[in-house]
C-alpha positions in Angstrom: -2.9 51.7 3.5 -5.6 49.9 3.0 -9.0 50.8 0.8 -11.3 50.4 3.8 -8.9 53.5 5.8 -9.1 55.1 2.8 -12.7 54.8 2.8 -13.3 55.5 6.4 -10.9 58.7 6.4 -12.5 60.1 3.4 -16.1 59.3 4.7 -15.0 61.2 7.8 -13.6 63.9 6.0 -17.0 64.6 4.1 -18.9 64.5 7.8 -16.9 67.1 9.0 -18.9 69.9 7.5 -22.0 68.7 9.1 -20.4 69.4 12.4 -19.5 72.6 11.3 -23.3 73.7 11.0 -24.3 76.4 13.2 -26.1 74.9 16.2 -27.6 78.6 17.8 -30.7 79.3 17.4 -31.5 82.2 15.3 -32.3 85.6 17.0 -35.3 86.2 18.3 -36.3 89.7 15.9 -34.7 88.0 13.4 -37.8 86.7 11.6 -40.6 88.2 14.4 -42.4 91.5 13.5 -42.5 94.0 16.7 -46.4 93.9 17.9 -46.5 97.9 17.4 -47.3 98.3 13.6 -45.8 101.7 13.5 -42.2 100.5 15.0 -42.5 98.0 12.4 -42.4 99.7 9.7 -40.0 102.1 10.9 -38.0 98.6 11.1 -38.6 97.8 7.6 -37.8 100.9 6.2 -34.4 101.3 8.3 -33.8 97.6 7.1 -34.5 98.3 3.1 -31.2 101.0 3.4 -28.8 98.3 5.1 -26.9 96.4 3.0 -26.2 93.0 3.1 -22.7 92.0 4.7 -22.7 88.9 3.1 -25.1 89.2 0.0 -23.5 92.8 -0.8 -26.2 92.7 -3.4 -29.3 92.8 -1.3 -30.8 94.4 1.6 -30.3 93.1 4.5 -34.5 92.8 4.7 -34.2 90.7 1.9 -31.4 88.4 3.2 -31.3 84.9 4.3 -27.9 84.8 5.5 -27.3 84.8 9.8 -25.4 87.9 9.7 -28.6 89.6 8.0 -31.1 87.9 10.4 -28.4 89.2 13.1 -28.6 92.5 12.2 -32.2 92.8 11.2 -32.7 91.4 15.4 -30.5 94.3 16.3 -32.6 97.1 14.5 -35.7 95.2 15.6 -34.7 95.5 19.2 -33.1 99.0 19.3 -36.3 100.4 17.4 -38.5 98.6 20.3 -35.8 99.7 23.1 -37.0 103.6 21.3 -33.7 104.3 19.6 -34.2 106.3 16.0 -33.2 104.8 12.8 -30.7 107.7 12.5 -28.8 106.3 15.5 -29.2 102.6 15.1 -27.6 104.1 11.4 -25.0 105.6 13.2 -24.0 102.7 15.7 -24.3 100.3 12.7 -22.2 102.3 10.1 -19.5 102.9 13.2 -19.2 99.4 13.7 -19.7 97.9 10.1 -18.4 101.0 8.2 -19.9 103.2 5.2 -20.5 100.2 3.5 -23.3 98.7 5.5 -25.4 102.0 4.3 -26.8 102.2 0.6 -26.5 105.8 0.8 -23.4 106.9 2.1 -22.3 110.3 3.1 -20.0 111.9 0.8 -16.4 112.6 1.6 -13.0 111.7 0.5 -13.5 108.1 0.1 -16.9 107.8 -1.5 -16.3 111.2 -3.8 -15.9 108.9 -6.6 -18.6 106.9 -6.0 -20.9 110.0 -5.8 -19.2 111.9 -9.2 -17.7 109.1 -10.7 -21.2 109.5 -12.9 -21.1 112.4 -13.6 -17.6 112.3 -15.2 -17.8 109.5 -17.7 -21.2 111.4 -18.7 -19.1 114.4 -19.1 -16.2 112.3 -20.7 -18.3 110.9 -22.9 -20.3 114.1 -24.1 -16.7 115.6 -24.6 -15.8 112.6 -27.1 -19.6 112.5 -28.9 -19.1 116.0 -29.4 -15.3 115.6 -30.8 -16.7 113.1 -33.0 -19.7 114.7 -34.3 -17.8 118.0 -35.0 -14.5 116.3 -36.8 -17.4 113.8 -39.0 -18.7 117.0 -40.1 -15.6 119.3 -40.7 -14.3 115.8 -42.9 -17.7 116.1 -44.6 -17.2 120.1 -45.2 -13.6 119.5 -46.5 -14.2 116.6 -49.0 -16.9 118.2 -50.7 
């Protein structure tokens, strides 16, 4: 082969990911504020308890990525449409799973997400006390 197919290939081959870009506008509540102030903030408060798909680490009010403007366009719309947060929760949490919420419910899967504290706290008292007490019987019995 000769360097100038090489070149050509690997020029095309570093194009390709332009193509790739995603051409669709985004949506339209994406980035828009609802004209009522009160469904706004509604909105924005829903949004803060969302989690990130993508991120995982941020809200998805706080997101750049398309999924989050996605999702923020739903709760924008379904808030102006008059659904509740607690709904647009629900319908979002049924089709994303527990994960989409930053608080969820407690059950079987998330019970050691929710006591899993609370266990190494107790763990951990257990052994600080173990320790202090055998420091001080080994201080009682060398003296």
């Amino acid at each position: 082969m000769s360097l100038r197919l090489i070149l050509l290939c690997l020029l095309g081959a570093l194009t390709l990911p332009l193509a790739a870009q995603d051409r669709l506008p985004p949506a339209p509540y994406a980035y828009q504020q609802l004209n009522d102030p009160a469904k706004e903030a509604r909105a924005k408060a829903l949004m803060e308890e969302l989690r990130c798909l993508v991120c995982q680490g941020q809200s998805i009010a706080d997101s750049d990525a398309p999924l989050a403007g996605d999702m923020r366009h739903e709760v924008r719309s379904k808030i102006a449409a008059g659904e509740s947060p607690d709904e647009i929760k629900a319908w979002l949490v049924a089709r994303y799973g527990n994960w989409v919420s930053y608080d969820p419910p407690f059950d079987g899967a998330t019970a050691l997400l929710w006591l899993g504290p609370l266990l190494f706290l107790a763990i951990g008292g257990w052994l600080a006390f173990g320790r202090f007490r055998r420091g001080k019987d080994d201080a009682e019995g060398g003296a």
